[in-house]
KEZA-807939 format. One record per residue: residue in one letter; y, z, x of N, C-alpha, C, CB in turn. Coordinates in pm, whole numbers, plus 50000, padded with zeros to 5 digits. Glycine has a CB too. Layout:
<rs>
+---------+-------+-------+-------+-------+-------+-------+-------+-------+-------+-------+-------+-------+
| residuo |   n_y |   n_z |   n_x |  ca_y |  ca_z |  ca_x |   c_y |   c_z |   c_x |  cb_y |  cb_z |  cb_x |
+---------+-------+-------+-------+-------+-------+-------+-------+-------+-------+-------+-------+-------+
|       a |     Y |     Z |     X |     Y |     Z |     X |     Y |     Z |     X |     Y |     Z |     X |
...
+---------+-------+-------+-------+-------+-------+-------+-------+-------+-------+-------+-------+-------+
</rs>
This chain:
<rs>
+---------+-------+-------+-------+-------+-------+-------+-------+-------+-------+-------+-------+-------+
| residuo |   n_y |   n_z |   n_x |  ca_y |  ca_z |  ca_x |   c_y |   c_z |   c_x |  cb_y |  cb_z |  cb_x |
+---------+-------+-------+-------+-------+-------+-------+-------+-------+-------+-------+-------+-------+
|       x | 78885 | 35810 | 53759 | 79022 | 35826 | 53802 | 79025 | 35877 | 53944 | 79099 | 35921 | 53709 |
|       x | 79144 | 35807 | 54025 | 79151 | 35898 | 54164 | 79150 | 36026 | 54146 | 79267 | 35881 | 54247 |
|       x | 79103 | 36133 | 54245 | 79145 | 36253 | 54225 | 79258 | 36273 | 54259 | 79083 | 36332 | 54270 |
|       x | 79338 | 36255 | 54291 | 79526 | 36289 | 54326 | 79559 | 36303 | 54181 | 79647 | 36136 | 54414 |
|       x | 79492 | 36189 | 54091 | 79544 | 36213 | 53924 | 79531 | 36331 | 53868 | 79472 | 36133 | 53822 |
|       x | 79412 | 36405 | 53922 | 79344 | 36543 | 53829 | 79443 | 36674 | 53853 | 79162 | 36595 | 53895 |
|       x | 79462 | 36758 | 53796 | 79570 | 36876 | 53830 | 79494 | 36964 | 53918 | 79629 | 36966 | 53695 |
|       x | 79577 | 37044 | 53956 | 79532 | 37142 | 54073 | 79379 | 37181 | 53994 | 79660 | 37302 | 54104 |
|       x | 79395 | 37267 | 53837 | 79269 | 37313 | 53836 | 79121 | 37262 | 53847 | 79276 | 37357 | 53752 |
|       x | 79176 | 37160 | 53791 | 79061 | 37023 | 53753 | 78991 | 36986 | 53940 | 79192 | 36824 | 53661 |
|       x | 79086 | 36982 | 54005 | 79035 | 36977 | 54165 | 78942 | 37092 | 54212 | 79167 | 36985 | 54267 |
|       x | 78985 | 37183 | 54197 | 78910 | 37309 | 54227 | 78834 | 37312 | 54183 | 78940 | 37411 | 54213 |
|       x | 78820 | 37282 | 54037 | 78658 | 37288 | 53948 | 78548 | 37170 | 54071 | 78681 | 37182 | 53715 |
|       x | 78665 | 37049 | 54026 | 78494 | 36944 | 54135 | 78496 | 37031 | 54248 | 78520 | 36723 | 54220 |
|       x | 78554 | 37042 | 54319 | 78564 | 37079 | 54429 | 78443 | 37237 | 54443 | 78733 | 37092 | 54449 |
|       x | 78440 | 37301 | 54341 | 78312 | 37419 | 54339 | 78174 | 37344 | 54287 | 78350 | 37563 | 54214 |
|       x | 78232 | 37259 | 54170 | 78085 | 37171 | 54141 | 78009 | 37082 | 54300 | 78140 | 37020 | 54002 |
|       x | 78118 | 36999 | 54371 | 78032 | 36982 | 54509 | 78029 | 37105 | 54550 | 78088 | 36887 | 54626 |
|       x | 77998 | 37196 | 54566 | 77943 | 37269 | 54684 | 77843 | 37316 | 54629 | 78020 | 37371 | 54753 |
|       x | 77816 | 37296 | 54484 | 77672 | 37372 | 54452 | 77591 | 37281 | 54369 | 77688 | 37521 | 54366 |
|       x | 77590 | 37150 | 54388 | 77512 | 37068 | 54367 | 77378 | 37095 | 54430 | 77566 | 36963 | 54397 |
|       x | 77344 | 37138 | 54505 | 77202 | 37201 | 54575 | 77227 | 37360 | 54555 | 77180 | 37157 | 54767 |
|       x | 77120 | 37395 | 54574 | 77126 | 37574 | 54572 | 77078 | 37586 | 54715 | 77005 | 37673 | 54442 |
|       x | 77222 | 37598 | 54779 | 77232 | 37601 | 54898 | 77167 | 37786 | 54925 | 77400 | 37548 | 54939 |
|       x | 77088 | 37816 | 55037 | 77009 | 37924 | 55070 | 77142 | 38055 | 55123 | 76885 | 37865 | 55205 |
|       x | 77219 | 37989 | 55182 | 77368 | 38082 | 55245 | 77482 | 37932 | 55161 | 77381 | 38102 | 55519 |
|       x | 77608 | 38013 | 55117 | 77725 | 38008 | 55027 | 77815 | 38079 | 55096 | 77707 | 38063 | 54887 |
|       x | 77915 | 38016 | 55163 | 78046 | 38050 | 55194 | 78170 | 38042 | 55048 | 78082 | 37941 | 55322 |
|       x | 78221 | 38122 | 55001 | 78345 | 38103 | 54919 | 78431 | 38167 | 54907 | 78338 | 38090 | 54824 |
|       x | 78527 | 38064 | 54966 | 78683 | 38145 | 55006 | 78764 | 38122 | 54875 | 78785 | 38064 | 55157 |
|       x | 78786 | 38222 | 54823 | 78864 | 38299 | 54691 | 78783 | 38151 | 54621 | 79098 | 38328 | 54685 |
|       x | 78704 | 38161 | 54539 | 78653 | 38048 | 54473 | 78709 | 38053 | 54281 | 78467 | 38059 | 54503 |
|       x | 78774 | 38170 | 54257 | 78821 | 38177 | 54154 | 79012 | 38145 | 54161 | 78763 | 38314 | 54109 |
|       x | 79043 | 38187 | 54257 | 79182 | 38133 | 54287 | 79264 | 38026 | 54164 | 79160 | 38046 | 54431 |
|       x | 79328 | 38027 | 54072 | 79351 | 37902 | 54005 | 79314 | 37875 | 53935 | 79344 | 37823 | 54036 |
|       x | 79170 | 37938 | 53894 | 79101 | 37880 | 53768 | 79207 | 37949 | 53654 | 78916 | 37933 | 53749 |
|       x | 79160 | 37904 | 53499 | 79188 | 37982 | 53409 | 79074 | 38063 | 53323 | 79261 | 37910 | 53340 |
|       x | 79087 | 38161 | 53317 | 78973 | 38277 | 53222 | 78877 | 38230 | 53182 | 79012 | 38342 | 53094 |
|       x | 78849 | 38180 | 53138 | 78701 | 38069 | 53101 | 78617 | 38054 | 53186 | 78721 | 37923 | 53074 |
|       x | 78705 | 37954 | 53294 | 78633 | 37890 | 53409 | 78618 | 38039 | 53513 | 78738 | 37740 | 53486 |
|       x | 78695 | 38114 | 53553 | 78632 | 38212 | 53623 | 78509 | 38297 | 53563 | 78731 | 38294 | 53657 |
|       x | 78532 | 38314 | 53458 | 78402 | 38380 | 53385 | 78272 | 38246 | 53415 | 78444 | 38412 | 53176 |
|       x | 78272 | 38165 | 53427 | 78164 | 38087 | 53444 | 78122 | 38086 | 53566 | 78180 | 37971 | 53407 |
|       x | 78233 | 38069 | 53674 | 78209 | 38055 | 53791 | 78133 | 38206 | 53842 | 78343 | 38009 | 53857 |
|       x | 78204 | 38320 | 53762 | 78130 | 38454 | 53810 | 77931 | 38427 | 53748 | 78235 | 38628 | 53702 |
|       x | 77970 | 38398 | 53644 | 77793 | 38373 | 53607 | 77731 | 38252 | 53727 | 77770 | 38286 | 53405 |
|       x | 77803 | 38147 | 53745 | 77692 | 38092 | 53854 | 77698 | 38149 | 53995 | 77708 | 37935 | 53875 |
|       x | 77785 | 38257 | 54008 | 77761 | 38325 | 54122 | 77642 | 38396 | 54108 | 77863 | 38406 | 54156 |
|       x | 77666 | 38491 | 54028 | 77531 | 38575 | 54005 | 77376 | 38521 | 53932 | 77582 | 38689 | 53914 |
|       x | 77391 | 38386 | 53908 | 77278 | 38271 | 53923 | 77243 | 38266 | 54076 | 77334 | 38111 | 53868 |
|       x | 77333 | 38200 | 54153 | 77281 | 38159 | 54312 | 77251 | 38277 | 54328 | 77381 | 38093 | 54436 |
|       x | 77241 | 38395 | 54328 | 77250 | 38531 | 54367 | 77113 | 38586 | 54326 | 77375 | 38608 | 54300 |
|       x | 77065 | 38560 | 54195 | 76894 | 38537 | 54160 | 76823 | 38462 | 54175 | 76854 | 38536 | 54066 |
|       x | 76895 | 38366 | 54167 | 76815 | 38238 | 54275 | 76764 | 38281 | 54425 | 76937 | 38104 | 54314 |
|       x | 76853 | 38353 | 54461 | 76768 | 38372 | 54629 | 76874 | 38373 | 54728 | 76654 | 38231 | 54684 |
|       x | 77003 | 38301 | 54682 | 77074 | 38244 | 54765 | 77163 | 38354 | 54835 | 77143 | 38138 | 54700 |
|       x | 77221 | 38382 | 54930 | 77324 | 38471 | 54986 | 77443 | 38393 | 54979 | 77296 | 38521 | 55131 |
|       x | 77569 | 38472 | 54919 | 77689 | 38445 | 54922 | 77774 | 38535 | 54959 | 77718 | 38404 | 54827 |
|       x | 77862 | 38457 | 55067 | 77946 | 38517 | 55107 | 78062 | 38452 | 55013 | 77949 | 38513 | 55253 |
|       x | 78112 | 38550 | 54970 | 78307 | 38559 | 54920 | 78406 | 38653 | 54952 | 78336 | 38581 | 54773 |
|       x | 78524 | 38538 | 54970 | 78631 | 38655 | 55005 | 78729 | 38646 | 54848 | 78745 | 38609 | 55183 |
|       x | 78746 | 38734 | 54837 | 78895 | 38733 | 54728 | 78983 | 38863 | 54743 | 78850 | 38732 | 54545 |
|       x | 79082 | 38805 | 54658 | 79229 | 38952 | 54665 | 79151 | 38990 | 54535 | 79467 | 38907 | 54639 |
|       x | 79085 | 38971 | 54454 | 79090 | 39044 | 54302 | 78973 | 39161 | 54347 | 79033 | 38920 | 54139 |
|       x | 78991 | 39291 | 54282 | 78932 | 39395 | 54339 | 78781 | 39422 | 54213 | 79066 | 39534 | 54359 |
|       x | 78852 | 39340 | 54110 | 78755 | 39318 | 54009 | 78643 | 39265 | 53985 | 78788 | 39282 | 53949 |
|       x | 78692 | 39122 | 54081 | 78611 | 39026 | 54117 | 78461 | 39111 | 54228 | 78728 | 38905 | 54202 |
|       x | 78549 | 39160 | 54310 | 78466 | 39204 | 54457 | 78337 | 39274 | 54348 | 78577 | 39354 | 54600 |
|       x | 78396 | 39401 | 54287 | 78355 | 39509 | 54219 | 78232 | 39423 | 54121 | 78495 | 39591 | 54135 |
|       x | 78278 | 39368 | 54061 | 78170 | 39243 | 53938 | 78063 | 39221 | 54019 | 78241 | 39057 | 53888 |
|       x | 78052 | 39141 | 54142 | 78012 | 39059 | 54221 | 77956 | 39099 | 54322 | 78086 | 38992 | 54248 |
|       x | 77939 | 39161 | 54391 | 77923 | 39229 | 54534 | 77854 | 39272 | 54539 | 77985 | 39300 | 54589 |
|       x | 77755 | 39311 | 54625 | 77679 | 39436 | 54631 | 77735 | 39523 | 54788 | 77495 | 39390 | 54627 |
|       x | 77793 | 39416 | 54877 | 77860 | 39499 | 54987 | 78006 | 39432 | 55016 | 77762 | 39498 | 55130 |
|       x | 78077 | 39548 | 55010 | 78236 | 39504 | 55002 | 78288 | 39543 | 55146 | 78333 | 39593 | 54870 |
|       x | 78396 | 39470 | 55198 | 78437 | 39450 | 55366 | 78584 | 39472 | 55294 | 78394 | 39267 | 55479 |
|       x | 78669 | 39541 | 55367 | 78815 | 39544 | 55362 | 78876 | 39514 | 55484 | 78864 | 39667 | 55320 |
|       x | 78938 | 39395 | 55502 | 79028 | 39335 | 55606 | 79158 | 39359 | 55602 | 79021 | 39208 | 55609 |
|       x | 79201 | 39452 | 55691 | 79364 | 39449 | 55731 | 79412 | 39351 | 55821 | 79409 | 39574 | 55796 |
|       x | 79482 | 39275 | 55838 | 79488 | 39212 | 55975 | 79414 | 39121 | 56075 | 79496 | 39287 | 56029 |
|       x | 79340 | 39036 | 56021 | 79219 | 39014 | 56039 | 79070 | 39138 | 56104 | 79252 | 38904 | 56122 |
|       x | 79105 | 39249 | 56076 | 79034 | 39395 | 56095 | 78948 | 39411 | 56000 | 79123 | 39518 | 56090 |
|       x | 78818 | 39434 | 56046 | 78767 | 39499 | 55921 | 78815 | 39652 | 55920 | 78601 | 39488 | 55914 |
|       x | 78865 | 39736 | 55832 | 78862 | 39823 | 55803 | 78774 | 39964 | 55731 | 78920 | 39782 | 55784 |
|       x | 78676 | 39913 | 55657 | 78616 | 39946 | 55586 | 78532 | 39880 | 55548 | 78661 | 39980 | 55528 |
|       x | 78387 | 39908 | 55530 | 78312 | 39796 | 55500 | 78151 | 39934 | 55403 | 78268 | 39671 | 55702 |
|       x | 78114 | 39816 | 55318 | 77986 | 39904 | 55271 | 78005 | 39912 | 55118 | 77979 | 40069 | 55344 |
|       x | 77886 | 39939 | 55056 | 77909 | 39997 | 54923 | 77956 | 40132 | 54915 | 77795 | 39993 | 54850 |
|       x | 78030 | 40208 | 54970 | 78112 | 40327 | 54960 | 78198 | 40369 | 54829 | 78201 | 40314 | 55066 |
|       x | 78136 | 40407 | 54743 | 78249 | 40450 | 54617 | 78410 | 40413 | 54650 | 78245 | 40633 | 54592 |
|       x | 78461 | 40475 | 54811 | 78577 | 40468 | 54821 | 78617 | 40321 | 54813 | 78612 | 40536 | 54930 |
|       x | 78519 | 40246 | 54826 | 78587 | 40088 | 54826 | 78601 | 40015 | 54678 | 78481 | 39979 | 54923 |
|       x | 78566 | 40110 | 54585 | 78535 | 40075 | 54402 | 78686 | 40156 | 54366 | 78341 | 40179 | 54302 |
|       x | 78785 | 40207 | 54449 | 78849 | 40340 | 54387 | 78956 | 40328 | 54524 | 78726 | 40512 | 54365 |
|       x | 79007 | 40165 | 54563 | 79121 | 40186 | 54701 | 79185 | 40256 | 54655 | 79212 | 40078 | 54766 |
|       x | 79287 | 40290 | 54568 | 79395 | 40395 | 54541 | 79360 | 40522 | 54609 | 79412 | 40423 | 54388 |
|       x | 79242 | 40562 | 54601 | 79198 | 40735 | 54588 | 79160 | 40692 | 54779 | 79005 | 40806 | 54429 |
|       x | 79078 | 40617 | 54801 | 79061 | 40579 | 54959 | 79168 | 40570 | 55014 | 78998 | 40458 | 54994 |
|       x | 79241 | 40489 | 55030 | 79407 | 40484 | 55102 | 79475 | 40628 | 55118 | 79526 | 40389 | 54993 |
|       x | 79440 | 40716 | 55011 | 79509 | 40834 | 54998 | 79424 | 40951 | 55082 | 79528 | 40865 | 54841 |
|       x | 79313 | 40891 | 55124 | 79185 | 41017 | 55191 | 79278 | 40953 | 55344 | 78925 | 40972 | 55167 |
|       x | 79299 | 40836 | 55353 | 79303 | 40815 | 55509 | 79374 | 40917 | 55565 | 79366 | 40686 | 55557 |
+---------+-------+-------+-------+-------+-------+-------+-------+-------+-------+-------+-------+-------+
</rs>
């Protein structure tokens, strides 16, 4: 079927399946869970942390703080295109209590 036929989610899925058809060595992914539904993000978090024992470096950005926290081993906070904060810093596992130190 064309893809114009497939729904938004169904796009996004191929659309993560091409980019990791190779175990690419560096991984760019901009909000790569965005859209999915619960299932598929839980999968997509396991083949993150596959490429991630594999060898591979990934970079991701997302709004979910859960996601970062699951996933990450170093978290960047952008205001404005700013980094603000960057590092494994407890304060970045706990923004509520950080925002409130500033």
């Amino acid at each position: 079927r064309p893809l114009k036929q497939f729904s938004g989610g169904m796009r996004r899925r191929l659309d993560l399946a091409a980019s990791l058809i190779d175990t690419p060595p560096l991984l760019f992914l901009d909000e790569p869970t965005t859209g999915l539904d619960p299932r598929t993000r839980a999968q997509m978090w396991e083949t993150i942390r596959k490429l991630i024992a594999g060898g591979s470096t990934v970079l991701l950005t997302t709004q979910y703080l859960d996601e970062a926290d699951q996933l990450a081993d170093r978290i960047a906070v952008i205001d404005h295109g700013r980094v603000i904060a960057d590092g494994a810093d407890v304060r970045l596992r706990a923004p509520k209590l950080w925002l409130s130190m500033r």
